[in-house]
N, C-alpha and C positions, 0 to 999 in steps of 0.2 A: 504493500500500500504506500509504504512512503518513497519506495523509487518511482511507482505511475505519478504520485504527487507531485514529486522534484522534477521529473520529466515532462511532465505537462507546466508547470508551474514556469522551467528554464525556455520554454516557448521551443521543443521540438518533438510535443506528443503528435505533431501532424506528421510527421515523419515514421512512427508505431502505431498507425490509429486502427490496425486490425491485433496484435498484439496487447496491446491496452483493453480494450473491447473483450477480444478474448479471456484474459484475464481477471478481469472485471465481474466477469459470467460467469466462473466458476468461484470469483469470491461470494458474488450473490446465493450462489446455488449449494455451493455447500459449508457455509457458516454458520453457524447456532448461536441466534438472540437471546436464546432460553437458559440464562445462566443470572443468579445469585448479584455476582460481582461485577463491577464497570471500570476498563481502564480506562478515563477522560478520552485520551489524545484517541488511541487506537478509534474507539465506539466511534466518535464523532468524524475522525478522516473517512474511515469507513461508509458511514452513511453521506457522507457527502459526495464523495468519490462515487457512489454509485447515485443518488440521488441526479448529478451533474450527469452523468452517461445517460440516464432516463428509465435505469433501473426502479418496479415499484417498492421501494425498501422501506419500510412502516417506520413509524416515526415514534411507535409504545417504548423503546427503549430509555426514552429521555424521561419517562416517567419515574424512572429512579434515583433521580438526581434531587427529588423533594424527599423531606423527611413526612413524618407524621401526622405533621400539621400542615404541609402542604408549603411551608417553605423549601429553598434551597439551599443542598446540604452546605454547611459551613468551611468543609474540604474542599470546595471545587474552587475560591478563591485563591488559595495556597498554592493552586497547579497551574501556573503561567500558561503553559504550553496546550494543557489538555483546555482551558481557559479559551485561548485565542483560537483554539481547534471549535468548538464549540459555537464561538460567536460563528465563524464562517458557515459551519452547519444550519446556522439559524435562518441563513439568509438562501438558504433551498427548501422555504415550505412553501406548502399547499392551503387554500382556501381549507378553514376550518383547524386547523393544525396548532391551534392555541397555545398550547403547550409548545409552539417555537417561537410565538411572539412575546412571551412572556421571559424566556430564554435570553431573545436579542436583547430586550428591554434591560434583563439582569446583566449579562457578559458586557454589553456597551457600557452602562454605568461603570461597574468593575472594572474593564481593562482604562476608564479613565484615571482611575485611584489608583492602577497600578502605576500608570506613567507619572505621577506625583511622586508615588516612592521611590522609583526610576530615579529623579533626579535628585534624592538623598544619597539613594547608596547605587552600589554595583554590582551586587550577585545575583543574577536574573538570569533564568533559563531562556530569555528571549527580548530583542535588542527594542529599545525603543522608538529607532525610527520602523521599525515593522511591527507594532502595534501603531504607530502613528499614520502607516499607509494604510493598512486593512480597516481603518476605522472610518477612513475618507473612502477608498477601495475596495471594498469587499469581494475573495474571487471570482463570487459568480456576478458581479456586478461589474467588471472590469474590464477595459478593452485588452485582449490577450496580449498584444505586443508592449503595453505599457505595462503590464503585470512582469513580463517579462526582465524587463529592462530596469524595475528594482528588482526581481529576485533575484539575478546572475550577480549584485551585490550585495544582496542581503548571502547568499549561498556559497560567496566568495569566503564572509567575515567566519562561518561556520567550522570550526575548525576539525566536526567528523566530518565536509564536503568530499567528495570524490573527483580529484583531480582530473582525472580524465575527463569525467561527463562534464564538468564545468568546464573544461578546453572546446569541448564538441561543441558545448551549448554557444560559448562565445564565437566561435568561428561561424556558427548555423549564423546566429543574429548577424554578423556582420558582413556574410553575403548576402541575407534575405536584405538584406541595409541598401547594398550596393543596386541591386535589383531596384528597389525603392527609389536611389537617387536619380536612375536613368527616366524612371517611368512619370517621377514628376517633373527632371528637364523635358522632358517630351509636352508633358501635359500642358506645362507652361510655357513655352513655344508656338503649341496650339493654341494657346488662348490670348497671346500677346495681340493676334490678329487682331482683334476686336477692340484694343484699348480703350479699354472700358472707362481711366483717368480724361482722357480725350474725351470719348463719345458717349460716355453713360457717365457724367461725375456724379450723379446720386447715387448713385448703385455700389453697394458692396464688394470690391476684388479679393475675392479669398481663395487665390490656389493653391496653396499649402494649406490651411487649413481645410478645405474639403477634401481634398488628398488623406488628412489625416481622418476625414471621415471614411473615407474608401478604405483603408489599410485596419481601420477599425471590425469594419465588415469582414474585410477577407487580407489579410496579409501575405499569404502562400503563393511562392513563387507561380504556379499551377496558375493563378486566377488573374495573369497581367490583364487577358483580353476584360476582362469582367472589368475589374479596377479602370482602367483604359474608357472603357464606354458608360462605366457610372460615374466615372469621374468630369466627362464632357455633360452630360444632361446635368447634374448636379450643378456646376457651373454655371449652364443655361439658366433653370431654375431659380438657380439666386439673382441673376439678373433682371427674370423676370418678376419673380416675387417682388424684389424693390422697384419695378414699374409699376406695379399695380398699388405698392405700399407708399411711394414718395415722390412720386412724379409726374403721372399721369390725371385727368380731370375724369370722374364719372361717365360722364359723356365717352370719352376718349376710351376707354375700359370697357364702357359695353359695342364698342367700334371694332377693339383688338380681339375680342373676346370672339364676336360673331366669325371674324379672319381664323382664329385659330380653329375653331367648329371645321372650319373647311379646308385647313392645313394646306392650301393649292398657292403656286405663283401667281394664277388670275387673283386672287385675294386681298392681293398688293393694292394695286389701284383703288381699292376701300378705305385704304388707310389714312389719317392725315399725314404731313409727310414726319411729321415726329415721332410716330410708330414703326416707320417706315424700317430703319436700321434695325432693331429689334426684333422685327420680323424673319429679315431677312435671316437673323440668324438661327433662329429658331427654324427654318425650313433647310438650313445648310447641314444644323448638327443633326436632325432628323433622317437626314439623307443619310451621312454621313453612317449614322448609326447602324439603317438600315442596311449598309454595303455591308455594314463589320457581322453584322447578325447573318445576310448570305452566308459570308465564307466559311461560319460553323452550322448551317445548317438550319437556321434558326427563326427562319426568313416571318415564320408564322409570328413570329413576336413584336414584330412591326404593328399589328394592328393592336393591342393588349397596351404598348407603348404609348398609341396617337391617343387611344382610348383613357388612358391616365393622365395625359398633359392635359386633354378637354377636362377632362373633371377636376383637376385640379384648378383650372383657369375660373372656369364656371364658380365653385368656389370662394377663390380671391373676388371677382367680382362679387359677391352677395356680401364680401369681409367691405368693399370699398363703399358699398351703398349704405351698410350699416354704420361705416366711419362718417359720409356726409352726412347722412339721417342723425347721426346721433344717438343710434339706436341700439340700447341694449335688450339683447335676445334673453329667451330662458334658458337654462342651463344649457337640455337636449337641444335647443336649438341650437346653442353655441358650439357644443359635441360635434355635433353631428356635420358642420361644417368645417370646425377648426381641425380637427382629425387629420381632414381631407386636408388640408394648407400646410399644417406639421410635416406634411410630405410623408405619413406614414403608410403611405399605399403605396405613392409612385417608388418611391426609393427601392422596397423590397422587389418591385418590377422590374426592374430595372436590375438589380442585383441577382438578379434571378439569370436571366437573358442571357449575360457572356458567359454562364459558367457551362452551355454545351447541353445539346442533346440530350445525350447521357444520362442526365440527371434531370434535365428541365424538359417536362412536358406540357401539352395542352393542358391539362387536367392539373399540372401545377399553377400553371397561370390564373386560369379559371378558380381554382381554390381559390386566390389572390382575390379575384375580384367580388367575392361575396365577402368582403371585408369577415374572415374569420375575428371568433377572439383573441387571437395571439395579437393583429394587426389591430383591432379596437384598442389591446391593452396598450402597444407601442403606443400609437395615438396620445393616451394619458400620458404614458411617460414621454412623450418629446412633448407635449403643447402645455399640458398643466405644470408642469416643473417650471421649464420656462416661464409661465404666467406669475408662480410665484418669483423668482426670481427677477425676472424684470418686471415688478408690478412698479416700484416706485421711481424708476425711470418713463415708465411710460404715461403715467400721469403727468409729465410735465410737458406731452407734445398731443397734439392731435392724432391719436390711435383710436382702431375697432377694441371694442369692453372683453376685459380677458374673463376668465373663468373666474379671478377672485370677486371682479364687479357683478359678473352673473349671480355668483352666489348669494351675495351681498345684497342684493337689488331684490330677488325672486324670495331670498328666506328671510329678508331681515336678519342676516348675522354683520357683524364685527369681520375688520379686517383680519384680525387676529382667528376669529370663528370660521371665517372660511374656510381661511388659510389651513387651519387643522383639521377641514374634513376633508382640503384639496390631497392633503399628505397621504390622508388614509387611503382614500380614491388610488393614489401613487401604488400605495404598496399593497395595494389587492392586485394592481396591475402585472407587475411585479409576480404573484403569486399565480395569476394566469398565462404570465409566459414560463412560467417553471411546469404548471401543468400541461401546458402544449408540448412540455419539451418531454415528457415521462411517455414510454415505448408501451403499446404500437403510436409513433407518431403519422400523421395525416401525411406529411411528407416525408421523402428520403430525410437524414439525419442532417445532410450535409448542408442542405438548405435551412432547415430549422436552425440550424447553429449560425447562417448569416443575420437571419430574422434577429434571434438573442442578442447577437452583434451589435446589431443597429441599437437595439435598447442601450446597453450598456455604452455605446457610443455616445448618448445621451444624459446617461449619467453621471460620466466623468468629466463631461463638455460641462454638466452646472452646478457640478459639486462645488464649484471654485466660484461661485457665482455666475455673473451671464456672461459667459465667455464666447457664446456666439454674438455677442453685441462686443463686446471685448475681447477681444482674440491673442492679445497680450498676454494672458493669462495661463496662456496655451505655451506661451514660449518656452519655456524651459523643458514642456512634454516632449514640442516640435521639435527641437535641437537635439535632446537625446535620441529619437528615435532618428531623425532624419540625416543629421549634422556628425552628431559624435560617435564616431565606434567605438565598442567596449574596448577597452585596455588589455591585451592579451598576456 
């Protein structure tokens, strides 16, 4: 258990993922829960470890960790290790699993009091900046390449490590690095066409950081084409969003909006000429896309593609008329549109696309487009996070009403009261992408683990605050992953 930990953990379990698996399966199948006694770390790596694969591993074991009165036992403080193992277990439950959110609730409080004695003394089974990351980081909450890139130095400081697999692990990282560094010169090459400083100065230019969205989804040398063509719509996207969000009049929105319905060059001449450039590009990457999707076979996902950007658009327009209007929605109405804006549809479409045949079918796409709950949950977790987060910047410009105004507006609660049922809302979400993720899944594995991607891509994006509005924030992530190679 703890070399699949370490190896997954040093970011080269994609390189064993049929040996892990197999592994995994017969730790499932022939283990015995039905014992007396609990070793912390063991119990909880265990159940996670297989929890994470999508194994269904019961969750009654933690019922041992109360005493008689239904508190928690007073030894589990004293175990650092089995402690911090514990919290991470908590954050793989299921709707209804009570006894795990009472768990995080306990180990979160705790490992903060530990890092207070931390800085009295020094005999600690486990370092303080690795409680300080998993507290912000959680593993299953984590983009894998930035889990990575602390633990080859947390794994370093360890002094039972194994030399070797930590040489493997750093040389893995710092090819899959170099791979990285080509594919966003390329990217950024591509996109300098369009100077966006020049030709679009309202609009947002974030090439590296949506790259580091792409790399969050999928980092494996195997998915350049993927990364490569989620990386250009993504790009598109943001430039679009900020036309519909800071630039464009109502009027002009529902102009752009009708042109994109019909995705054609006769379209053009609809437009006024200030739409004009924007168009254009939006029919180029489109194309564009469409060649790279031929060449894998793929050609059927061209319509799935046109079909997400219309409804995405469609969207943004009803977000723009509610910003002239004034207008705040109810809740579900605000849902049910913001969802669609969060890009929590297009994006996994799109993500889906270049990864090949193989894996992507009709019938995957189509799942796609009945907005399962895995995609409703992402939804919360990219739009209502956000909302919290940038709530008090937003109030100081003319914006559409986020989810905390909805709330506020339709229940009569307190900023504060929203705000704490927006959280809960979070983390049911949360608990519904863990249950999509538990086997038999609706789809192949390989695609559900982009899906999860994308959420925790999410997570770590506003942990730090709104780092998609401040992208600053991001620096020091960016630079490690993209800039600095590990030290060998």
């Amino acid at each position: 258990m703890q070399l699949i930990d370490t190896v997954q953990r040093l970011g080269v379990g994609y390189l064993f993922e049929r040996e892990v698996e197999e592994a995994l399966e017969d730790l499932f199948i022939n283990v015995d829960d039905d014992n007396n006694t609990i070793n912390l770390y063991h119990t909880t790596l265990r159940f996670r470890l297989l929890r994470q694969q999508g194994f269904p591993v019961s969750h009654d074991v933690f019922m041992k960790l109360k005493d008689n009165e239904g508190r928690f036992k007073e030894w589990l403080s004293s175990d650092e290790q089995g402690l911090l193992s514990l919290y991470e277990a908590a954050h793989v439950a299921l709707n209804g699993e009570d006894i795990l959110d009472e768990i995080l609730s306990f180990a979160t409080r705790t490992l903060k009091r530990v890092l207070v004695v931390h800085n009295k003394t020094t005999n600690h089974s486990i370092s303080k900046k690795q409680i300080e990351f998993s507290l912000r980081f959680p593993i299953w909450k984590c983009i894998p390449r930035l889990m990575t890139r602390n633990y080859i130095d947390l794994y370093s400081e360890d002094p039972s490590h194994d030399p070797k697999l930590l040489t493997f692990a750093k040389l893995d990282f710092n090819r899959v690095q170099k791979f990285h560094q080509q594919e966003l010169h390329e990217i950024t090459k591509w996109w300098s066409i369009v100077q966006v400083a020049t030709n679009f100065p309202y609009a947002r230019d974030r090439v590296v950081e949506c790259y580091f969205g792409m790399t969050a989804i999928y980092f494996e040398p195997k998915y350049r084409r993927a990364r490569m063509i989620l990386s250009k719509i993504c790009l598109t996207m943001i430039l679009v969003d900020d036309t519909y969000d800071n630039y464009a009049t109502y009027e002009e929105l529902q102009i752009l909006t009708k042109a994109i319905e019909r995705l054609e060059i006769e379209a053009l001449e609809t437009l006024p000429d200030t739409m004009k450039d924007i168009y254009h590009i939006i029919l180029n990457t489109y194309e564009e896309i469409k060649m790279e999707l031929g060449k894998i076979g793929c050609s059927f996902g061209a319509e799935y593609a046109k079909a997400e950007l219309k409804r995405m658009c469609r969207s943004f327009l009803v977000e723009a008329r509610w910003r002239t209007e004034g207008y705040v929605p109810t809740v579900e109405e605000y849902k049910t549109d913001a969802y669609i804006t969060s890009s929590s549809l297009i994006v996994p479409t799109y993500a889906f696309l270049g990864m090949g045949t193989e894996i992507v079918t009709r019938d995957a796409l189509k799942w796609l487009t009945n907005e399962p709950k895995m995609l409703r949950a992402i939804g919360a977790i990219t739009r209502l996070h956000n909302d919290i987060v940038s709530y008090e910047m937003e109030r100081k410009r003319e914006h559409v009403a986020s989810a905390v105004d909805c709330y506020m507006k339709e229940h009569a609660k307190s900023q504060e009261e929203a705000t704490e049922i927006i959280w809960k809302e979070i983390s049911k979400a949360w608990k519904d992408i863990t249950e999509m993720h538990q086997k038999p899944t609706p789809l192949p594995a390989a695609l559900i683990e982009r899906l999860l991607n994308y959420a925790r891509f999410y997570h770590v994006l506003y942990e730090q605050g709104d780092a998609y509005t401040h992208p600053q924030l991001m620096k020091a992530q960016v630079a490690s992953l993209f800039v600095n190679p590990v030290p060998l």
